[in-house]
N, C-alpha and C positions, 0 to 999 in steps of 0.2 A: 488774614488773622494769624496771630503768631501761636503755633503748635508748643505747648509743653511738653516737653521732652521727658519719655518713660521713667522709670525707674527701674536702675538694673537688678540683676537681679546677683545676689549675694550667694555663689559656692560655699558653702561651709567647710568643703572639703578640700577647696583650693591651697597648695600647700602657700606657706609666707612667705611672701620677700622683703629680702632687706636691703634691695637696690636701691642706691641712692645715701647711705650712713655708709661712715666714715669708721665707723666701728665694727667690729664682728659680731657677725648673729649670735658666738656663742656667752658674749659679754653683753649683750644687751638681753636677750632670754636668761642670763641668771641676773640681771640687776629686775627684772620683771618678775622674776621667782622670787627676789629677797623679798621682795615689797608684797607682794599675795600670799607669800608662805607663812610670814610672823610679821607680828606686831611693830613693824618699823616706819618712822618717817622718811618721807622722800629725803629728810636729810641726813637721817640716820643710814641708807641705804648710800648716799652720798658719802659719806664717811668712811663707810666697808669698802666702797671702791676707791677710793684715796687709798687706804689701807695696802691694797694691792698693785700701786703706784699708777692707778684709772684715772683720772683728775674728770670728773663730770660735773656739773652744777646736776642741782637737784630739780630744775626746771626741766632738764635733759631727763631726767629720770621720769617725773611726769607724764611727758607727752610720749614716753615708750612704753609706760603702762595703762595708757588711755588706748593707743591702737596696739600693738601687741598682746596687752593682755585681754582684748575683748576678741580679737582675732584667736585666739589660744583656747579661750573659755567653750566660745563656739567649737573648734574640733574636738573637746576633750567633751561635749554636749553629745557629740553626735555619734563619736565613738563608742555610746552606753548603750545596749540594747535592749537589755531589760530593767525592770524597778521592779520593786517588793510590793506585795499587794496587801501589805499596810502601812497605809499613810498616818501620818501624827503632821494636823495642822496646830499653829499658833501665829499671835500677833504679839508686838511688845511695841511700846509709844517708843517714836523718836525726836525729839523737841530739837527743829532747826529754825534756828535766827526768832527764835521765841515764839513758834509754833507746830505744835503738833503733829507729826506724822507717822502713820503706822507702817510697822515692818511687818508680811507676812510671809510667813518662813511653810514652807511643807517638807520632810522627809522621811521616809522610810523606816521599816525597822530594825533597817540595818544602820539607822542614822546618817544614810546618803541625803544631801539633799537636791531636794527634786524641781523646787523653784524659789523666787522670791519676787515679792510685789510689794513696792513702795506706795502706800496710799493714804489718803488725805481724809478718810471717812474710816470706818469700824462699825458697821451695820451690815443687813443681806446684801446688800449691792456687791460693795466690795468683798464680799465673802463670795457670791456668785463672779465674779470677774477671775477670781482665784481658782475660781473650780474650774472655769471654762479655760483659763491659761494652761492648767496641768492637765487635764483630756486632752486639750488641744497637742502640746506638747509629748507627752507620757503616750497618745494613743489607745491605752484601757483605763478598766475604773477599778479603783481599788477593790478588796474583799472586804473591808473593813475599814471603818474613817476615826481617826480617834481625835476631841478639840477637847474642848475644858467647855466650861459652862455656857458659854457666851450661844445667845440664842440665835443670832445671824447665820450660824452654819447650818442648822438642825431648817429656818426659814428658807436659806438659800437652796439647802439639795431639794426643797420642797414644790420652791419653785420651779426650777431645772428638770424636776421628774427624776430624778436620781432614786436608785435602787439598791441600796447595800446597805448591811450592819452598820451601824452608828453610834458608839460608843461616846458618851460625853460626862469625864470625869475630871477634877483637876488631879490625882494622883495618877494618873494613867499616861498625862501628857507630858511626864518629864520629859522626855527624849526630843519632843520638840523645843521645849522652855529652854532642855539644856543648849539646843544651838542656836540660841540667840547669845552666849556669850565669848564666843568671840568677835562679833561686832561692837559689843560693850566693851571690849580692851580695846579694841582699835579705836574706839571712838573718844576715849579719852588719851592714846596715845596724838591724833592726829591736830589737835583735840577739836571735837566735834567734826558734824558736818555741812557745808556751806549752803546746799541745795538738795532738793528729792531727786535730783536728775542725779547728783553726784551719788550721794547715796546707791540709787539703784545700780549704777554702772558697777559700785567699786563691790557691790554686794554678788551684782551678778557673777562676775571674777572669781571675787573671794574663794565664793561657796564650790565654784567648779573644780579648781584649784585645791581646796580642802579635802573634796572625793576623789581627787586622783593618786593625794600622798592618804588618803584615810586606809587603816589598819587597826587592828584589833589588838588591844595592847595586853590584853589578859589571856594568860592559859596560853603565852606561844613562848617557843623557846628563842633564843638570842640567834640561833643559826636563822630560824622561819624570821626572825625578825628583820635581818640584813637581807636575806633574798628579797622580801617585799618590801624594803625602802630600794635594792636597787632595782627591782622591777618597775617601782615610780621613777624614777631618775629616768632611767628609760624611755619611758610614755612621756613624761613631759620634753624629753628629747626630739622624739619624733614629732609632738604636738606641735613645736615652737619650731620645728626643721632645724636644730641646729643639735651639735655637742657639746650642750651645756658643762656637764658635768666630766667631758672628758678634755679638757683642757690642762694645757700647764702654764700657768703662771709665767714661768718665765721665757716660754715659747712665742705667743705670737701675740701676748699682751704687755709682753717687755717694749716691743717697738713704739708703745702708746703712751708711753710713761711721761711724757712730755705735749703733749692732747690735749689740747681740752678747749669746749667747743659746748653752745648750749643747745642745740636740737641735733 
């Protein structure tokens, strides 16, 4: 009888390699930066690296953001040790290939966010799938739940045996509403989405990605400001194993200027 072979098991803490490309790790971690940091197409990101005499097809771009940035998302996951113990959940419809799918967003009140779940329903179920993804992940229960009106949440801790304050306002849930828009730019820049698998993948990234360059833009001065963008520069250095940001151009990505290659 033929044995199915296990399943391995995935280090999240294994650092990356990029044995086997033809590229450098720190040219292919900042083309997987353009594309997770702002609102650009694989072809627009295609274009920034032509710009700096890269020649890549946007195919190439792609498939280094499908495995590098999911590889990235996870370290930059694991690296977080604490969350805020209050959550603001929300959902918003995502209509793919002319059907409905819900995004549901949870983050903190520091407006970290904490997960995302792509799903096909908007009831207790998938409000309870939600909740058991973020305990499971997150490890505690919030001090406090904040959603808007929607009666699934208030069903689903009911059913789960869940114990905590529970606030349900829609004035109280801006902070979640507010981060469902940068999916809304992205989704008209890319334009739309093909599948819920893609969706989930390019959301899970996204959002990792967002907390790691996220800062507080009010009441800091320009000096606090520069320290903590290059403190992210940094982390996403270390995340992705490479010197993203400490390259020069006309150093060791001059010899590439004539390249071009699509995976």
């Amino acid at each position: 009888m033929k044995q199915t072979p296990k399943a391995q098991h995935i280090n999240k803490n294994t650092a990356i390699s990029y044995a086997g490309y033809r590229f450098p790790p720190e040219l292919i971690s900042y083309a997987v930066w353009l594309y997770f940091r702002f609102p650009l197409s694989l072809r627009m990101v295609e274009e920034m690296l032509a710009a700096r005499g890269i020649e890549v097809t946007y195919e190439t771009v792609r498939r280094w953001a499908v495995k590098f940035g999911q590889q990235a998302a996870r370290r930059i996951r694991t690296r977080r040790s604490t969350f805020g113990d209050k959550w603001h959940l929300d959902e918003v419809v995502i209509t793919i290939n002319g059907k409905k799918h819900w995004l549901w967003r949870a983050v903190d009140q520091f407006a970290i966010v904490l997960d995302v779940l792509v799903q096909s329903r908007r009831d207790r179920y998938a409000a309870q799938r939600l909740m058991r993804k973020l305990l499971r992940k997150c490890g505690v229960t919030p001090r406090v739940l904040v959603t808007d009106q929607l009666k699934s949440y208030a069903a689903a801790n009911k059913d789960m045996g869940l114990r905590f304050e529970h606030r349900q306002h829609k004035g109280l849930n801006n902070r979640a509403e507010n981060s469902h828009q940068p999916t809304r730019v992205r989704e008209k820049v890319m334009p739309g989405f093909k599948s819920a698998r893609q969706l989930q993948r390019f959301v899970s990234v996204h959002d990792q990605v967002a907390n790691l360059f996220h800062r507080c833009r009010y009441n800091v001065s320009a000096t606090e400001k520069r320290t903590n963008r290059n403190q992210a520069f940094a982390a996403w250095g270390r995340v992705t194993c490479a010197n993203t940001f400490g390259f020069r151009p006309n150093d060791r990505w001059g010899k590439l200027k004539s390249t071009s290659i699509s995976v």
